[in-house]
GUDOTOR-134491 format. One record per residue (C-alpha): residue number from 0; chain; x, y, z. Coordinates in steps of 0.02 Angstrom, whole numbers, plus 50000, padded with zeros to 5 digits. Example, Ala and Ser with C-alpha at 12.3 -4.5 7.8 and 13.67 -1.06 7.14 Angstrom:
% GUDOTOR-134491
resi:chain:east:north:up
0:A:50615:49775:50390
1:A:50684:49947:50357
//
This chain:
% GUDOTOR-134491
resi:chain:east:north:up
0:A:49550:50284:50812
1:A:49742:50276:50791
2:A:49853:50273:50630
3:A:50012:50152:50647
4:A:50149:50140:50543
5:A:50167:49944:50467
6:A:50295:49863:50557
7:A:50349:49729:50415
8:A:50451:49634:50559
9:A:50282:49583:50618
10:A:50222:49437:50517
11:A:50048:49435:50580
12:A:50019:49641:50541
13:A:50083:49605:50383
14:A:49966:49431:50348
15:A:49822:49551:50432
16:A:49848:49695:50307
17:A:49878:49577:50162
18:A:49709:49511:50190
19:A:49620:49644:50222
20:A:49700:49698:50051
21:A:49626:49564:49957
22:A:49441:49607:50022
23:A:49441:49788:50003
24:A:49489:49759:49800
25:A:49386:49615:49793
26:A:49221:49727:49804
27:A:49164:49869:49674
28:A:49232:49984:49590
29:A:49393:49866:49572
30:A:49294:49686:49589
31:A:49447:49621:49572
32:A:49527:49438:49626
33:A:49683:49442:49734
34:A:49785:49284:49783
35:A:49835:49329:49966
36:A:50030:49283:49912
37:A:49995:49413:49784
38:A:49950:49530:49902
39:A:50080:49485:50028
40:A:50209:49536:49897
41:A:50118:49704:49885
42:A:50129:49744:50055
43:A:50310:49698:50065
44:A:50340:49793:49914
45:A:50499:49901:49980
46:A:50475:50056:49911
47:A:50298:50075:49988
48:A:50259:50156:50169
49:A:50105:50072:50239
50:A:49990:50145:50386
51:A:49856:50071:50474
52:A:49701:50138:50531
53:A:49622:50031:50702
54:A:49472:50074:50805
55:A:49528:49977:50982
56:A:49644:49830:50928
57:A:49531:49801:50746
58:A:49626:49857:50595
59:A:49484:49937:50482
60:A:49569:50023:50354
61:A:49769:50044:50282
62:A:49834:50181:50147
63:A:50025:50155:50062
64:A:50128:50281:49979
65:A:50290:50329:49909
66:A:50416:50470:49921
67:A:50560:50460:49797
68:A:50598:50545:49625
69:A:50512:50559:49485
70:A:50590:50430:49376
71:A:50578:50308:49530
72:A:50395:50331:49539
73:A:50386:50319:49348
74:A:50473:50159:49354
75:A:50392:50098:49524
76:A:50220:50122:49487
77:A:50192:50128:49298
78:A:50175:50320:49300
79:A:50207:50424:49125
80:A:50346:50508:49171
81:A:50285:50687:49070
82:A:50172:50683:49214
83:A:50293:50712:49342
84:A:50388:50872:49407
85:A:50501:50900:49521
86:A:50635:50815:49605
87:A:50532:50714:49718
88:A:50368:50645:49734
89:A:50252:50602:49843
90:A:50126:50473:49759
91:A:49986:50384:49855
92:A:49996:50201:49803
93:A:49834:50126:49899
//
C-alpha cells in the first residue's frame, strides 16, 4: 500500500477521489446523497490537505485535514470555537 498526497493539478485524481467521496458517504452511518459537483467542490476545498491510500494503481481509501488556527478552523469547518486551544490546529476533516 502507498499514501499519496492529492495532486489537485491532476483532474482525473481529483474526479477519482471526488467519486469515491460520494460512495463512501453514500453508505451507513452517513447514508447520505452527494452530487459528484458537490463533492468536487469538497475536494478542491483550499484549505483541506487530501491523501490517498492505493493498493497497486487502485485508490481504496482518502483522509483530508487541516492545519491552521483556531479561529480558521472555527470558521472553516463549523467548529465552536470554546473548543479550541492553542494557536494552531490540526483538525481531521474526512
Amino acid at each position: 500500500m502507498e499514501i499519496k498526497e492529492l495532486n489537485r493539478e491532476d483532474r482525473a485524481a481529483v474526479e477519482t477521489v471526488a467519486k469515491l467521496y460520494c460512495g463512501v458517504f453514500r453508505e451507513p452511518p452517513w447514508d447520505e446523497s452527494w452530487a459528484m459537483e458537490a463533492a468536487l467542490v469538497v475536494v478542491q476545498k483550499p484549505s483541506l490537505r487530501w491523501f490517498t491510500l492505493h493498493q497497486g494503481a487502485q485508490l481504496i481509501g482518502f483522509t483530508a485535514g487541516a492545519v491552521a488556527t483556531p479561529d480558521t478552523i472555527a470558521k472553516d469547518f463549523t467548529v465552536p470555537r470554546e473548543l479550541l486551544t492553542g494557536q494552531r490546529i490540526g483538525y481531521l476533516a474526512e
